[in-house]
N, C-alpha and C positions, 0 to 999 in steps of 0.2 A: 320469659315474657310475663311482664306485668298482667295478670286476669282482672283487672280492674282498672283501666287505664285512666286517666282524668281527661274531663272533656275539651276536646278542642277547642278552644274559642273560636268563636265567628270572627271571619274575614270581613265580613260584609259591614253595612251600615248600622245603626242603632235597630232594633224592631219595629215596624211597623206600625204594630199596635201604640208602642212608648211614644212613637212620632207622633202620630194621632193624637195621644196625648196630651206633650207639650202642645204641638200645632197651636189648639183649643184653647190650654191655660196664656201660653204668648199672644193668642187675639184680644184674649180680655187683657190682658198685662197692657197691649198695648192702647186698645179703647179708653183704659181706667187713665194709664198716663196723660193720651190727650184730654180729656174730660176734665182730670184734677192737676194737669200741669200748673196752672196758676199758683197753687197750692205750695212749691217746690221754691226753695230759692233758686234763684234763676243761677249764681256760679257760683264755685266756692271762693274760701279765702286760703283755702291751703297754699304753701309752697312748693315748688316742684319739688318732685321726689313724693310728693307723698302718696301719690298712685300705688307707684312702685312699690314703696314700702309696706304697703299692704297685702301684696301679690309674690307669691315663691316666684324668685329668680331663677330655680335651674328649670331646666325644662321637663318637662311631667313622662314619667319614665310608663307609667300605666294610667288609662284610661279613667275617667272619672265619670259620674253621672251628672246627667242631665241639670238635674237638683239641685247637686253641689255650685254647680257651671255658675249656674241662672241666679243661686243665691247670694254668688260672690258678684254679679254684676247688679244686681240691688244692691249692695251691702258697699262694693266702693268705685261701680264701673260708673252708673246713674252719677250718684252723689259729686263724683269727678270732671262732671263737665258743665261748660255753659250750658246751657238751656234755651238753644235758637226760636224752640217754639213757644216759648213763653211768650203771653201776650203781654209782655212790660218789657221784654227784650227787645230796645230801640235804636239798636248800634249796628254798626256800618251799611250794608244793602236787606231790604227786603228777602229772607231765602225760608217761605214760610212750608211749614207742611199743611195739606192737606189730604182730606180721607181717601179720595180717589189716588191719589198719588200715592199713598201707602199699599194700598192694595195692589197697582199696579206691579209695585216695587216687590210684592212678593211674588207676584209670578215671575214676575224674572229672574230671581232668586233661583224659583223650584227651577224653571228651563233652562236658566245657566247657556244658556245657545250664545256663539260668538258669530260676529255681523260681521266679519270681515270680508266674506262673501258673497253673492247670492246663493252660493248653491251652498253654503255652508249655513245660511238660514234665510232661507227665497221670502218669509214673512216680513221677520228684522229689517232684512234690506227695503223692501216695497214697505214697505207703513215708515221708515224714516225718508221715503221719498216722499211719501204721501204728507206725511207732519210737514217737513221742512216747506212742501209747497202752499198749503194752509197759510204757514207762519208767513212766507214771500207773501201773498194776496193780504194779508192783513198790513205789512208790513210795507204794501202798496211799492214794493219795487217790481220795475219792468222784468217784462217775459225772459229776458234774456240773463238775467241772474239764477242761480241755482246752489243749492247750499250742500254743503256736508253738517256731521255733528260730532263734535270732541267734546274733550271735559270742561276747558274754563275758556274765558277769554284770552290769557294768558298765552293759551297753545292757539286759537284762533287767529291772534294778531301775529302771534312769529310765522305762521303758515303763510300768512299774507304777505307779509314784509319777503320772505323766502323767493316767492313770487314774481314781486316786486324787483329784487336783485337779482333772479336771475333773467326777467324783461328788458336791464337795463344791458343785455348783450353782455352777458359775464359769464356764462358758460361754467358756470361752476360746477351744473350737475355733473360734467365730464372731466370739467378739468380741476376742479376743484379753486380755494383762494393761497394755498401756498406757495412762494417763492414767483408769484406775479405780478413782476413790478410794472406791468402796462394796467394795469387794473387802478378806478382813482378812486378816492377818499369819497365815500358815501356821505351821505346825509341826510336826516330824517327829521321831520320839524314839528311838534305838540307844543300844546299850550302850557303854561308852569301849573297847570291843575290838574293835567294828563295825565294817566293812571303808571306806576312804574313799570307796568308789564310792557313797555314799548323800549324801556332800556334794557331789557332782561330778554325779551326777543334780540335784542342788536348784539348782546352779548354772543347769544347760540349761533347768532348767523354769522360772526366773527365781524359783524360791520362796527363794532364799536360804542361802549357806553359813552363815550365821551362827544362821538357823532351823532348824540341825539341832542338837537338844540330845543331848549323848553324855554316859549316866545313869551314875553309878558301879555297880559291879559289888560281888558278894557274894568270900567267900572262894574262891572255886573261878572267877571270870570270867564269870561268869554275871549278866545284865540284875539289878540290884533290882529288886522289883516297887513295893515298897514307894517305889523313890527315881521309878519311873515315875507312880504315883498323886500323888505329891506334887507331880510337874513339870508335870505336867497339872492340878493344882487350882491352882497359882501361875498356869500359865499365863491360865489361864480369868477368875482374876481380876484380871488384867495385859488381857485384854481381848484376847488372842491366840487362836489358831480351832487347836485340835488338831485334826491333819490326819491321820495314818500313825505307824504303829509301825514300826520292820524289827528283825526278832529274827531271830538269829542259829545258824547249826545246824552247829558248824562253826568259829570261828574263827580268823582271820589268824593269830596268833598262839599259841594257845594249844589250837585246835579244840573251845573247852570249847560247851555249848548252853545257851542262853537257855532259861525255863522260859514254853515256849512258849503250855500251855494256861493259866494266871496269866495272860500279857499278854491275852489273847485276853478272857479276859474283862473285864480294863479295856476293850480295845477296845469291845467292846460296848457296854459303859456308858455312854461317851461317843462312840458311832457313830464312831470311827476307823477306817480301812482298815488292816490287815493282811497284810506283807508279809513270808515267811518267807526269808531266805537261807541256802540249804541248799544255796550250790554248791559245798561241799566234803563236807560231812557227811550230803550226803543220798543216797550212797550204800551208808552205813550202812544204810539200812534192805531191802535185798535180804538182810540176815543176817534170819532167826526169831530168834534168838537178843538181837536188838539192835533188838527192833522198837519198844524204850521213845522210839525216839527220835521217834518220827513221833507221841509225843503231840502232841494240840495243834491238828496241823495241818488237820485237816477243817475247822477252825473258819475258817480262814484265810480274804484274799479273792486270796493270789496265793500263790508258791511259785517260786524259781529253783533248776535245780540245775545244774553243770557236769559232765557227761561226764565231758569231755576230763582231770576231775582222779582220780576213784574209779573211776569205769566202764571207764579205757583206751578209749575215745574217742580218737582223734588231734586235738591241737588246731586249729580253737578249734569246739566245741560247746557251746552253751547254752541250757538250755530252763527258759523261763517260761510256766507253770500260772496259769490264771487262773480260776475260778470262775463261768458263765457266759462264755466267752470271749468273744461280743457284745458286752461292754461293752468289749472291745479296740478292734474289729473299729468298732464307733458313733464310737470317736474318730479314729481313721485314715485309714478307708477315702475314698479321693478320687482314681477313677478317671478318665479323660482317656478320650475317645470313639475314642482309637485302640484302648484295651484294654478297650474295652465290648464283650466276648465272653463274656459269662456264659452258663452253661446256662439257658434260661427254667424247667427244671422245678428249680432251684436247689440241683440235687446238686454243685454246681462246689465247692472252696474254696480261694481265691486266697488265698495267703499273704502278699502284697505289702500286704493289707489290711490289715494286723493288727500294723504298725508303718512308722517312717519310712523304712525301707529299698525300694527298688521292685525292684531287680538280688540277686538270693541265688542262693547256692553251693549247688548238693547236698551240702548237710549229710547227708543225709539216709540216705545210703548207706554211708558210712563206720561209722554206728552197727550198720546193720540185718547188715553183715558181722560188724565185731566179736562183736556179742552171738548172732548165729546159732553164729559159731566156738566163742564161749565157752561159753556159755548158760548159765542166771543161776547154774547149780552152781558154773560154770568160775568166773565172775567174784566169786561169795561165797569161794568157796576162797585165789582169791589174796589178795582182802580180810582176811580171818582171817589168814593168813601177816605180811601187814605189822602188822597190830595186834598179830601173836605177838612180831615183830622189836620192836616198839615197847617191848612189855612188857619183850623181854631188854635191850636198850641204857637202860633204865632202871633195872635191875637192878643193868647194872654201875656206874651213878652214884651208886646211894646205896651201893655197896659200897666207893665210893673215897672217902677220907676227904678227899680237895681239892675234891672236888665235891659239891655237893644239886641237888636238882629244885627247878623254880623252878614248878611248876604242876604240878596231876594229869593225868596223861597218860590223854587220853580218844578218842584215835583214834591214824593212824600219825604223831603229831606229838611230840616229846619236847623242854621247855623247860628247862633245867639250865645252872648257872653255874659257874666258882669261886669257893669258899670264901674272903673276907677282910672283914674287922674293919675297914678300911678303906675306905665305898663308893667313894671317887674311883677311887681304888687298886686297888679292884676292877672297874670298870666300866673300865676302860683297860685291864687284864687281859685282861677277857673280851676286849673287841672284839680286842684284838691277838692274842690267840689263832683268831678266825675269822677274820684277816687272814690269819695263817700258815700255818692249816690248807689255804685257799685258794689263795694263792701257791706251796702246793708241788704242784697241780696233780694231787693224789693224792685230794683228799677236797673238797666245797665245800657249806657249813653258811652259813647267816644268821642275822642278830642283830636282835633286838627287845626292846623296855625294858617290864616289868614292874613296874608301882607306882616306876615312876621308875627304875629299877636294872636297866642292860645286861647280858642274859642269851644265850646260846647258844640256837638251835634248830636240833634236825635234823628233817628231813619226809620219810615214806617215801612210796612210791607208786608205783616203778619191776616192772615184773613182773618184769625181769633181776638185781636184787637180790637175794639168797642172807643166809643167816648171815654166809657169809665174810668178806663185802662190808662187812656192819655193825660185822663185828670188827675187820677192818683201819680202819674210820675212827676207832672206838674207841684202837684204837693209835696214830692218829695224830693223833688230839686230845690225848692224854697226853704223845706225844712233843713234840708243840707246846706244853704246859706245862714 
């Protein structure tokens, strides 16, 4: 027997005291970052691979310190990515951080608790009932809606569409869709601006990418309603089953909004489910002032909005509005006798019910912080701010005779091209100019095609954003011309 035996490593966690430690150095790490993010190029130019290439490939046989960890993530984890919180970062939606939101975000971290339950986190559960109903009264939908929260819109809309097909008397939760040829050809109807997440739900539900018909749009980007009655009476007499509408509040592109109470009442006509995507623009309506936008929607039989884009949410939050929320809850719910712990007097409500996910994050806490911090004054206030920036950096595009708007600017989103006589000519232009502006790590904008023709867009949504901010990318969109 060895008389000097060497010590056993600990089973356990890192110590205590080291934790403590970091803890300390990572609040400042992270203080100092926000503080001097501007300071950072916003992405790199590297090629893929070269993350990797930095980083051992096999997998780490003995443990490393803390030290090592945290210097390799300065050294090429930071340096490796976009920089969403940059205030000169003006490309695709709003997904800004905030301090309240960070904080939040650590305690949930340390709790680690999963909301799939009540009784598995009775807190979790009650405070995303409590947010989700906040967000409803802000959100000025009737009593009779009620929400869940997932990760993006993406899983929001297929939940709904799920829904939806199984309303239309298709039984699928039992019987499933294979080998039933009494079952007819669905159809789902968006406008050509609709975001792709409504063909990638048709996908999972096996209804079909090819059954999502994407209707042309009016002068402004907005659904025809007109091009929607006629797709739907072609349909009907093709012998196809109009299934759902998803109107838009908000869009990818151009943030323009569907006229939402028009569809609603095709829907009716032809008992179609209605499905509002409002995870950009449905923010919008915490303004008085902007409450036009929430026409429509009580009509509705569901409603997504994201947070994490208008609200300052830290990503990812998403919450889907359902109308009777039971008829979620009827297709889902399929609990295993380990988690049959319901209250018998049936005050419980298990979120795990009420879509395919069983394991969830507290979501739920990250909101109830932010919007205590802000509260809805704080958060209309910053809203107005970026829609005021939107108005000025449009301002200066139609003042510069090399550029026009390429759409009405109806939220913090502004679509604008160069000027030329020649499309090819010009649409090579454009992109190489939001190649440039990007490459120099100063300013990063994205590009989307308009009635065919490659256009610029900026998107505000950062709370650390200033005038200044907007002026300097201004300059350096020109200077890149």
């Amino acid at each position: 027997m060895n008389p000097n035996p060497e010590p056993v490593p600990a089973l356990g966690d890192i110590p205590p005291d080291v934790f403590r430690k970091h803890l300390h150095e990572m609040a400042d790490w992270i203080a100092d970052y926000r503080e001097k993010i501007e300071e950072r190029p916003i992405a790199p130019n590297a090629k893929p691979g070269a993350v990797l290439a930095q980083l051992e490939a096999a997998p780490p046989e003995t443990g490393a310190s803390l030290d090592d960890i945290f210097a390799d993530i300065e050294r090429v984890i930071v340096p490796g990515v976009a920089h969403w919180a940059h205030p000169q970062f003006m490309s695709y939606f709003g997904c800004t951080t905030t301090s309240p939101g960070i904080l939040a975000e650590m305690i949930t971290a340390a709790m680690n608790v999963n909301a799939m339950t009540w009784r598995t986190s009775p807190a979790a559960t009650e405070l995303e009932s409590l947010v989700l109903n906040w967000l409803r009264q802000w959100l000025r939908l009737p009593d009779d809606f009620s929400g869940v929260v997932y990760d993006t819109a993406s899983i929001s809309t297929m939940h709904a569409l799920a829904v939806a097909r199984e309303e239309a008397s298709t039984s699928v939760r039992t019987l499933g869709l294979s080998g039933r040829t009494e079952l007819p050809i669905f159809r789902i109807y968006v406008s050509d601006q609709a975001h792709s997440s409504v063909e990638k739900g048709a996908i999972a539900l096996g209804l079909g990418e090819h059954n999502v018909r994407r209707l042309a749009c009016d002068t402004q980007f907005r659904m025809s309603v007109a091009a929607l009655r006629e797709a739907v009476a072609s349909d009907l007499r093709h012998g196809f089953k109009p299934l759902a509408v998803v109107a838009t509040v908000g869009t990818t592109s151009t943030a323009s909004v569907d006229p939402v109470r028009e569809i609603a009442e095709v829907c009716a006509q032809y008992q179609m489910w209605l499905h509002i995507d409002a995870a950009y623009g449905g923010g919008l309506a915490l303004l008085p002032e902007h409450e036009s936008v929430t026409d429509g929607w009580a009509e509705a039989d569901s409603l997504v909005i994201n947070p994490h884009k208008m609200l300052f949410v830290p990503f990812d939050f998403s919450a889907l509005y359902v109308r009777d929320i039971e008829r979620l809850r009827r297709l889902f719910t399929l609990a295993p006798e380990y988690l049959h712990l319901r209250d018998p007097a049936g005050a419980e409500i298990n979120y795990m019910d009420y879509g395919v996910q069983l394991g969830r994050r507290f979501r739920a806490l990250k909101a109830w912080v932010v919007w205590r911090a802000f509260g809805r004054e704080g958060i209309a206030a910053r809203i107005r701010e970026h829609l005021r920036l939107a108005q000025l950096f449009a301002g200066w595009v139609k003042d510069d005779p090399r550029f026009e708007l390429s759409a009405p600017v109806m939220m913090g989103v502004v679509c604008f091209r160069l000027k030329n006589a020649d499309d090819k000519a010009g649409d090579r232009k454009n992109s190489e100019t939001v190649a440039g502006v990007n490459a120099s790590g100063k300013a990063y904008l994205t590009q989307t095609k308009l009635r065919g023709r490659i256009i610029m867009r900026l998107g505000l949504g950062n709370i650390l954003t200033t005038e200044d901010h907007v002026r300097r990318v201004w300059e350096i969109i020109r200077a890149a011309v």
